[in-house]
C-alpha positions as CSV (number, residue, x, y, z in Angstrom):
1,X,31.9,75.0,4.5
2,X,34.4,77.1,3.3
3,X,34.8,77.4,-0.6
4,X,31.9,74.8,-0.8
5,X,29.1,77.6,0.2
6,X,30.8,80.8,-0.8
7,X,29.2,79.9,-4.7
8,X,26.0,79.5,-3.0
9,X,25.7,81.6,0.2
10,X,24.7,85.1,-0.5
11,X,25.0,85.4,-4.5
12,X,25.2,88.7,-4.8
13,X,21.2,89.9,-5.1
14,X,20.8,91.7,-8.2
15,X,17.1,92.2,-9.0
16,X,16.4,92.6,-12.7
17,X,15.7,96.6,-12.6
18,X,12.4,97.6,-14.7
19,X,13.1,98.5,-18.6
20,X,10.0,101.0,-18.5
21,X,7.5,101.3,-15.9
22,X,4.0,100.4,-17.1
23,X,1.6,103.0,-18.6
24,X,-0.5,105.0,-16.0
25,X,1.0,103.2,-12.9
26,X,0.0,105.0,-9.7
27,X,2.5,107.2,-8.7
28,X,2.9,105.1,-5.5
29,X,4.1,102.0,-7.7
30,X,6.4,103.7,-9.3
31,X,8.1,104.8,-6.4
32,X,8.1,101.7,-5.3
33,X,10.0,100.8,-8.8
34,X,12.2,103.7,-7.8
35,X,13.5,102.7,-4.6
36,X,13.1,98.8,-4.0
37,X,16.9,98.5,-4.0
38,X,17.3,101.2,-1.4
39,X,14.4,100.2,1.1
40,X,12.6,97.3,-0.2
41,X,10.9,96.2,3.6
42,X,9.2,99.8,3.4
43,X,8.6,99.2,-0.2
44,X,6.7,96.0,0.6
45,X,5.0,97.7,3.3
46,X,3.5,100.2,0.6
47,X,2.7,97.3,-1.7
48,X,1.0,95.6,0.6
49,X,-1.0,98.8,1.9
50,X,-2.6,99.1,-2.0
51,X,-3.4,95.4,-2.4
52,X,-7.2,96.4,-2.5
53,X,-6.4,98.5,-5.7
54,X,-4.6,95.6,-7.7
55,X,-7.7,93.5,-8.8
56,X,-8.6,97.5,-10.5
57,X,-5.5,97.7,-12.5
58,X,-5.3,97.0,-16.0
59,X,-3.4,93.3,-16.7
60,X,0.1,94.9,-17.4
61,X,-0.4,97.3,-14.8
62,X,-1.0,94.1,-12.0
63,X,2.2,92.6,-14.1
64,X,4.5,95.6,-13.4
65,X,2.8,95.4,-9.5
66,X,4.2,91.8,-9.4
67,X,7.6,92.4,-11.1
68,X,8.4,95.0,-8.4
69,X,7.2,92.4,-5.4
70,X,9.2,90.1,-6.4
71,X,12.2,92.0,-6.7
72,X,11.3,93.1,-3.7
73,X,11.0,89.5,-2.0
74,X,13.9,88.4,-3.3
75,X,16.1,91.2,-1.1
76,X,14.2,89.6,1.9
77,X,15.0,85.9,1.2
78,X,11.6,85.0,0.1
79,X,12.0,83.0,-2.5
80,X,8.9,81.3,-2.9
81,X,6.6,84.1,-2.8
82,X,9.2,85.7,-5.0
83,X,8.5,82.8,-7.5
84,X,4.7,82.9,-7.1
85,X,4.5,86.8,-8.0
86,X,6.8,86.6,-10.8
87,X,4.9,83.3,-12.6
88,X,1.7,85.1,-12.0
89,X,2.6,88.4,-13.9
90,X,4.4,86.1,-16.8
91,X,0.7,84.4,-16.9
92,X,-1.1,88.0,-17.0
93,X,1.6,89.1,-20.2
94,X,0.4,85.8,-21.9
95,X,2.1,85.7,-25.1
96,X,3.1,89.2,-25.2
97,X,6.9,90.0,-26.4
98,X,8.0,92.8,-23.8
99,X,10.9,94.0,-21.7
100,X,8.6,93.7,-18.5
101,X,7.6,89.8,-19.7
102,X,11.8,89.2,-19.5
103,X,11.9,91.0,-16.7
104,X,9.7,88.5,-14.8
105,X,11.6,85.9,-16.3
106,X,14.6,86.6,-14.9
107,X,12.2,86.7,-11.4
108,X,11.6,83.6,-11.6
109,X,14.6,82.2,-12.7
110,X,16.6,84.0,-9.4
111,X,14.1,82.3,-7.4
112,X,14.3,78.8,-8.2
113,X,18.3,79.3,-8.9
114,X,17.9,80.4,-4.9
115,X,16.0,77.1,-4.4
116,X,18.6,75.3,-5.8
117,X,16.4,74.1,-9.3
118,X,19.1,75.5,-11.7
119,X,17.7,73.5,-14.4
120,X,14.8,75.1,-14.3
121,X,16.5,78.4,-13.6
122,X,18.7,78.2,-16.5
123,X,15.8,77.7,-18.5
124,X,14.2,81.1,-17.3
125,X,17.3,82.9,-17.4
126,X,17.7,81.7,-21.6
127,X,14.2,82.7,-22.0
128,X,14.3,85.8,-21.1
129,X,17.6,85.9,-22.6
130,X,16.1,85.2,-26.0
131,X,13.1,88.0,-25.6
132,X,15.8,90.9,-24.7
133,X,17.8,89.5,-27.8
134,X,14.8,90.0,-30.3
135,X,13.9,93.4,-28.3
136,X,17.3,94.8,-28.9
137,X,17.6,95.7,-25.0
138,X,21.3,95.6,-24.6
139,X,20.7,96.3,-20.4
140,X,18.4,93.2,-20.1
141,X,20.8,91.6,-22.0
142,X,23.4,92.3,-19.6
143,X,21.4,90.9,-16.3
144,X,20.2,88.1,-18.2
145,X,24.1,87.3,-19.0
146,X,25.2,87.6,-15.4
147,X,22.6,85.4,-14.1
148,X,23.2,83.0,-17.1
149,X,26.9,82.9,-16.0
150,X,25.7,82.5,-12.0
151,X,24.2,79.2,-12.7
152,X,26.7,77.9,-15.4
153,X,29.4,79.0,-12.6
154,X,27.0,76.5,-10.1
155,X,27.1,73.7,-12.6
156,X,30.5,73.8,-12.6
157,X,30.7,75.2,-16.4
158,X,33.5,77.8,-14.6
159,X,35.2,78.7,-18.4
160,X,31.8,79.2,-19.8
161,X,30.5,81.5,-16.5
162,X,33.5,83.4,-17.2
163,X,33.0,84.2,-20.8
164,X,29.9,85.3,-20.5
165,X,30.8,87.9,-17.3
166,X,33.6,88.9,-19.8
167,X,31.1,89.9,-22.3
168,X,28.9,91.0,-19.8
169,X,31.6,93.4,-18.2
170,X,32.7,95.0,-21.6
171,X,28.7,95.6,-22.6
172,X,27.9,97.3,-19.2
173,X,31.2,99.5,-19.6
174,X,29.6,100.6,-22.8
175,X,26.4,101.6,-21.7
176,X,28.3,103.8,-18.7
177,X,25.6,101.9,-16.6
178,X,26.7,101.7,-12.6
179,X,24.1,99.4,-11.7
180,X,24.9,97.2,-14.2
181,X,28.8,97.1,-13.2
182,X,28.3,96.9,-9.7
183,X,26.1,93.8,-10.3
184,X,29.1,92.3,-13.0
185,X,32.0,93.0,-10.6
186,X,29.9,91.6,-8.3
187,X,29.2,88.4,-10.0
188,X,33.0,88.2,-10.8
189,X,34.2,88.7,-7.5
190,X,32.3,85.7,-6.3
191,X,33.6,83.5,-9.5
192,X,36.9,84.4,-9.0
193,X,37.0,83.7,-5.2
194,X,35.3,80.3,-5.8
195,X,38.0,79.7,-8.5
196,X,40.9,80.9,-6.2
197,X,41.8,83.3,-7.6
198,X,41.9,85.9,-4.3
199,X,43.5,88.7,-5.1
200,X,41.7,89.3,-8.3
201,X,38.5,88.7,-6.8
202,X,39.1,91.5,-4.0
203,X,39.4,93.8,-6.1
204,X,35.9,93.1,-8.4
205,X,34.2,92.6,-4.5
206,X,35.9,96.5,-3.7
207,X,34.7,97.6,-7.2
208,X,31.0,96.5,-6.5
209,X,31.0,97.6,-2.7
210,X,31.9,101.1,-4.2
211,X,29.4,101.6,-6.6
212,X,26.9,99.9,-4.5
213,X,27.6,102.5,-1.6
214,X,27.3,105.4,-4.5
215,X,23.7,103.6,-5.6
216,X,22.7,103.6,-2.0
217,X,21.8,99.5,-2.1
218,X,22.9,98.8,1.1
219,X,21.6,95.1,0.9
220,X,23.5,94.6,-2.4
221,X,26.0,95.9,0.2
222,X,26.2,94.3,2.8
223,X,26.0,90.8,0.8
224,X,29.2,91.9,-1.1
225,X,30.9,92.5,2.3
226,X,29.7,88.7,3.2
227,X,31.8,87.4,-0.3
228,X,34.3,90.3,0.7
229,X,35.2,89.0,4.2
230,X,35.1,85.2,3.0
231,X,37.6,85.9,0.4
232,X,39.8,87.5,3.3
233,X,39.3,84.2,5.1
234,X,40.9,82.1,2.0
235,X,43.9,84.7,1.8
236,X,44.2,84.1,5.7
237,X,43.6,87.7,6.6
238,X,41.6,86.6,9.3
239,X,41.3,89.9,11.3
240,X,40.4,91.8,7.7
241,X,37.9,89.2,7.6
242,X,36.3,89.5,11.1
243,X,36.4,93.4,10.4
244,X,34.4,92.9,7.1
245,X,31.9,91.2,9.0
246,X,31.7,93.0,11.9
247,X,30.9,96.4,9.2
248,X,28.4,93.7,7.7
249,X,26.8,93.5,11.1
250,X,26.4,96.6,12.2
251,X,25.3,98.0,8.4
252,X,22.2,94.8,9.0
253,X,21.4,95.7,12.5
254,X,20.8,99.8,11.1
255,X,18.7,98.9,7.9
256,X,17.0,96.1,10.5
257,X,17.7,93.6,7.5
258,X,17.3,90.4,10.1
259,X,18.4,87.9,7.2
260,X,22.0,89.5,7.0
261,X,22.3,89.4,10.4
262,X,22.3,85.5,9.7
263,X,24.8,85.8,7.7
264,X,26.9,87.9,9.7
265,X,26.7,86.5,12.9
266,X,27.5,82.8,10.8
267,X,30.3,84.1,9.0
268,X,31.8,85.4,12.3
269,X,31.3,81.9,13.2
270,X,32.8,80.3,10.6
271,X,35.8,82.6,10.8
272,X,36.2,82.2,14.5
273,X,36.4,78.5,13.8
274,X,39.1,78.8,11.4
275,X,41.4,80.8,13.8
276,X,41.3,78.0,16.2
277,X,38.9,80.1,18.2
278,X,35.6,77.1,18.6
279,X,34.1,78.7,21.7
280,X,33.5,82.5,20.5
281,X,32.9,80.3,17.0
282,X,30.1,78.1,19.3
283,X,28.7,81.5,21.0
284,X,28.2,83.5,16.8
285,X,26.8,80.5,15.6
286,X,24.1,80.6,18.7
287,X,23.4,84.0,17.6
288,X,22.6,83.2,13.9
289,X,20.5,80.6,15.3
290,X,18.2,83.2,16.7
291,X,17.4,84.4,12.8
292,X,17.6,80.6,11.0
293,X,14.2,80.2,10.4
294,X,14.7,82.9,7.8
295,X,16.9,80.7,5.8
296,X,14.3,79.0,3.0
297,X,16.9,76.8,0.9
298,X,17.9,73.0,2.1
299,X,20.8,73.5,0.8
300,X,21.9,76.6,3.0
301,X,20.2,74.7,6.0
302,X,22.7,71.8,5.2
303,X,25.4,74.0,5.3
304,X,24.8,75.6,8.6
305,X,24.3,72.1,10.7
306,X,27.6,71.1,8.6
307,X,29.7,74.4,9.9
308,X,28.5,73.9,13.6
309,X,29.8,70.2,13.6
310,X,33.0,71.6,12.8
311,X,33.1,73.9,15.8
312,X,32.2,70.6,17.7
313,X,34.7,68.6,16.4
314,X,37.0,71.4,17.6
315,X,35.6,71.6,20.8
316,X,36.5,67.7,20.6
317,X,32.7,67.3,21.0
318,X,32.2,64.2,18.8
319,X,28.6,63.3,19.9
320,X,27.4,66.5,19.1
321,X,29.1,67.0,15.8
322,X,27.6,63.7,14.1
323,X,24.2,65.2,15.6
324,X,24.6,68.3,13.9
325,X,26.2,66.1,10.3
326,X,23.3,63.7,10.3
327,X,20.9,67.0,10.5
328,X,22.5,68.5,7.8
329,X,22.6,65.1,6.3
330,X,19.0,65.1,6.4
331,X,18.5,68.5,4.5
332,X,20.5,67.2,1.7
333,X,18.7,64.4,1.4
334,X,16.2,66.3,0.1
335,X,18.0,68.2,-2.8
336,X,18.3,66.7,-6.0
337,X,21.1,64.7,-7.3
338,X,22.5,67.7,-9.6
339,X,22.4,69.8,-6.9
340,X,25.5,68.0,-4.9
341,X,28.4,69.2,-6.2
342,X,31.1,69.3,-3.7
343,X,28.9,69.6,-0.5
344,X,28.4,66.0,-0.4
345,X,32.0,65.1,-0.7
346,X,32.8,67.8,2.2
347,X,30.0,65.6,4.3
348,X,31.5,62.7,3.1
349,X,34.8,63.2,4.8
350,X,33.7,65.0,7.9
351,X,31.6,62.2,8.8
352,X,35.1,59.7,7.7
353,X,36.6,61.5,10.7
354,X,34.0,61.8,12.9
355,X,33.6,58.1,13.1
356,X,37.2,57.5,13.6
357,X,37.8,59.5,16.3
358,X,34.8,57.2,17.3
359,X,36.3,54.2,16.8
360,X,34.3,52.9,14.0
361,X,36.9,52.6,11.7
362,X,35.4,50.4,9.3
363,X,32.6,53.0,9.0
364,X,35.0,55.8,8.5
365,X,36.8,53.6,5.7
366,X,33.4,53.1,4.0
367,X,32.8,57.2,4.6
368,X,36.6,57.8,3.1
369,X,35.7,55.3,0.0
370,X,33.0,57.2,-0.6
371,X,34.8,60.3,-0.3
372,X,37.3,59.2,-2.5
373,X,34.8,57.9,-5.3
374,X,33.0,61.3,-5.6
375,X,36.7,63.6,-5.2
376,X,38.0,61.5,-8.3
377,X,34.5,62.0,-10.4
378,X,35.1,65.8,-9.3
379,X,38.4,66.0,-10.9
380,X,38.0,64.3,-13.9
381,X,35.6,66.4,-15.4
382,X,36.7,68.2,-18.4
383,X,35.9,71.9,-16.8
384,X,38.3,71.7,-13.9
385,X,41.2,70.3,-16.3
386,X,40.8,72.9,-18.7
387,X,40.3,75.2,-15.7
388,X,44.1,74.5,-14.4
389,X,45.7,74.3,-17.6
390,X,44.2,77.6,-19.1
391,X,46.0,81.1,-19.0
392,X,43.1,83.7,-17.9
393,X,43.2,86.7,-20.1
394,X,40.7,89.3,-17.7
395,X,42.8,92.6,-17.3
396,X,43.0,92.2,-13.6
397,X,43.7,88.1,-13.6
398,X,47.9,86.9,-13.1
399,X,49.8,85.5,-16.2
400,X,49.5,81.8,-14.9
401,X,45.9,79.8,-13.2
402,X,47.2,78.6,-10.1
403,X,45.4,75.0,-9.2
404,X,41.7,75.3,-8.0
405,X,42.3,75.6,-3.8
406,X,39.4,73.7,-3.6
407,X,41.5,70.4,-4.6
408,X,44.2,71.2,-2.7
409,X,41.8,71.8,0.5
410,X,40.0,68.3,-0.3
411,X,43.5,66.6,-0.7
412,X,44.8,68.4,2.7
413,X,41.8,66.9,4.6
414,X,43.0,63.4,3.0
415,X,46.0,63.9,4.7
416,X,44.5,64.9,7.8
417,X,42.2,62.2,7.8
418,X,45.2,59.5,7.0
419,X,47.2,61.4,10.1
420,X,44.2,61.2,12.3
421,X,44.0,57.6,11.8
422,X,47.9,57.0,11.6
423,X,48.0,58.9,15.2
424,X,44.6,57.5,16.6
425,X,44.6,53.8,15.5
426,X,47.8,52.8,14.7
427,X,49.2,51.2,17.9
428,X,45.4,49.8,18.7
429,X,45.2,48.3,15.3
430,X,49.2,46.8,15.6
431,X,47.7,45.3,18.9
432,X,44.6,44.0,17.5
433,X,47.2,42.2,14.8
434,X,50.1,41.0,17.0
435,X,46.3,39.2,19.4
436,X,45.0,38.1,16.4
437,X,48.1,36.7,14.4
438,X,48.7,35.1,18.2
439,X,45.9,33.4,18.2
440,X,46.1,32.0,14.6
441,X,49.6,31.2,15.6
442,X,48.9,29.4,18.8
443,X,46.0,27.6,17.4
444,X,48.6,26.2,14.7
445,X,50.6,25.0,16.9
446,X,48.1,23.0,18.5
447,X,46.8,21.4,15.4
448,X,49.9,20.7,14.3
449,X,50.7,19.1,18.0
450,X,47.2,17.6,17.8
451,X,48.0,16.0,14.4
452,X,51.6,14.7,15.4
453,X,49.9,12.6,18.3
454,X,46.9,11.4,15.8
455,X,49.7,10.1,13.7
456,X,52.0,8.8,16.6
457,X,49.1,6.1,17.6
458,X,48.0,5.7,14.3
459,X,51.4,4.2,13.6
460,X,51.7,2.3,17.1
């Protein structure tokens, strides 16, 4: 769905990195501290091959054990499990004030942001915000910043995110910390490609892709080349856009990391599609099929049922696009009402044309009401006006915002839709008039011919 899922889809997977491993740890776990970003599937393996030694280990020991599985969880999309480990080890710390305890905090705020709670993300993320604050730990400061601004960038707070990344950028620059500024270019590659702002945000994407290659975290890598070859997609450099993925394929399929292959094979999709290209689109999105019981999140489940109705409606397959919108219907259903944001208008206007080409006019009307109710709600919040009308001051932003995209795309579809109905139901509906008004007219004439005789023998 475009600029809808690009906030979402792959937010770049920074995993808060240990402060200080804990005292004593087996030399095994702290390997596995060492190199989760590199190989985190064989770093599970190992963690799973010592679980008979974790009841032994002293309570911060089995805390640090659980900070490195979750990181380690989250690389592989497991965010429940991730969630799980990380509120257990913030149990074990109890009401101790330690990098570690923030650590975890931030653990289990990526997981439920990745499960769409941001609420309760947020909440996390200021928490252990507030315990790096009063330890003085300028790094955890940094990551709990950037995954502050991630969900204030979600909750459409865009001039807040972007303050924050600001702050966040000059910080990690002072520390001369790489991790740290591949995760913050990162981060403002994906803002400012959500924001439309292309150009800028290729070059924070090429930033992080470099230092992540010089880190060696290929998965870290291969997301950044998903954001990467989306933001290619928005400048309409398609074919830089199919190459990006086709390097983010074949970089999944040699670290075996099946859940980018998901991605990859759906953004190849979704690409396809917007060259005018449904079939090969059809034929990718098959393929990502084969790993979509990976994907945890509604919200991503939506998103895929709601890009594979597009290629139908392409393919002129109407049937089998309003299949595929009612199932990702179905998977929104179950999100909460915060967690909407543009998705549902998107949904909202798809379906509008689905049922016109349909003929259900009425219904589409009642689809493109609702459309219409939710795009104005969008625009009139007090974010997205300050948002055109500011001047960004970043060193590698233009002199003048240019108008969020995502307005104009949502405005183009209006016109699309108003075309599709102009072209489709014009003459049908000028017909349905000129019968109907005949009718009415005819059945006048009769009354009034009716009436004339009732008063011609009245009178005789």
């Amino acid at each position: 769905m475009g600029k809808v899922l690009i906030i979402l889809l792959l937010i770049v997977g920074f995993c808060c990195q240990a402060a200080a491993a804990a005292k004593d740890a087996p030399d095994w776990l702290v390997q596995v501290a060492a190199q989760k970003h590199q190989a985190p599937e064989q770093m599970l393996g190992i963690l799973e091959a010592h679980e008979t030694e974790f009841a032994s280990l002293a309570p911060e020991q089995q805390a640090y054990w659980l900070n490195q599985q979750a990181a380690v969880l989250s690389y592989l999309g497991r965010f429940q499990e991730q969630q799980n480990a990380a509120q257990q080890g913030i149990d074990l710390l109890g009401d101790a004030a330690t990098a570690l305890k923030a650590e975890l905090m931030f653990e289990l705020g990526y997981a439920r942001e990745m499960q769409l709670a941001l609420t309760e993300a947020l909440s996390w993320y200021q928490q252990g915000m507030t315990l790096a604050t009063e330890l003085a730990d300028e790094k955890l400061q940094v990551r709990g910043m950037i995954n502050i601004a991630a969900v204030d960038s979600l909750q459409d707070r865009d001039q807040q995110a972007l303050q924050t990344l600001k702050k966040a950028y000059s910080m990690a620059k002072e520390l001369k910390d790489n991790e740290l500024l591949a995760d913050v270019n990162a981060q403002l590659g994906l803002m400012y490609s959500s924001l439309s702002f292309e150009q800028e945000a290729q070059e924070f994407l090429e930033r992080a892709l470099a230092l992540y290659a010089e880190l060696g975290w290929q998965k870290n890598r291969i997301s950044v080349l998903y954001n990467l070859a989306r933001n290619y997609s928005y400048l309409q450099n398609y074919e830089q856009a199919l190459q990006s993925f086709e390097l983010m394929l074949q970089s999944a399929l040699k670290e075996q990391d099946v859940l980018n292959l998901y991605y990859a094979y759906s953004g190849l999709a979704i690409t396809n599609n917007e060259m005018e290209r449904p079939q090969v689109a059809l034929n990718y999105m098959q393929k990502a099929e084969e790993y979509l019981d990976l994907i945890q999140s509604d919200y991503y489940l939506a998103g895929h049922h709601y890009e594979k109705a597009l290629i139908f409606q392409k393919l002129q397959q109407s049937t089998q696009a309003m299949q595929q919108l009612l199932l990702a219907e179905e998977y929104f259903k179950k999100l909460e009402e915060n967690q909407s944001g543009n998705m549902l208008l998107a949904l909202h206007l798809l379906k509008a044309e689905l049922l016109a080409e349909q003929g259900q006019y009425q219904r589409a009307y009642q689809q493109l009401l609702a459309f219409v109710h939710g795009f104005q709600q969008f625009r009139d919040k007090e974010n997205e006006l300050a948002l055109v009308k500011s001047r960004m001051t970043f060193e590698a932003e233009r002199d003048l915002a240019r108008q969020s995209l995502l307005e104009q795309e949502y405005q183009l579809k209006a016109l699309q839709l108003a075309e599709i109905a102009h072209s489709k139901q014009i003459q049908v509906m000028w017909l349905g008039m000129v019968i109907v008004l005949s009718v009415l007219l005819l059945a006048v004439i009769l009354l009034l011919r009716a009436s004339k005789r009732k008063s011609a023998r009245q009178c005789n």
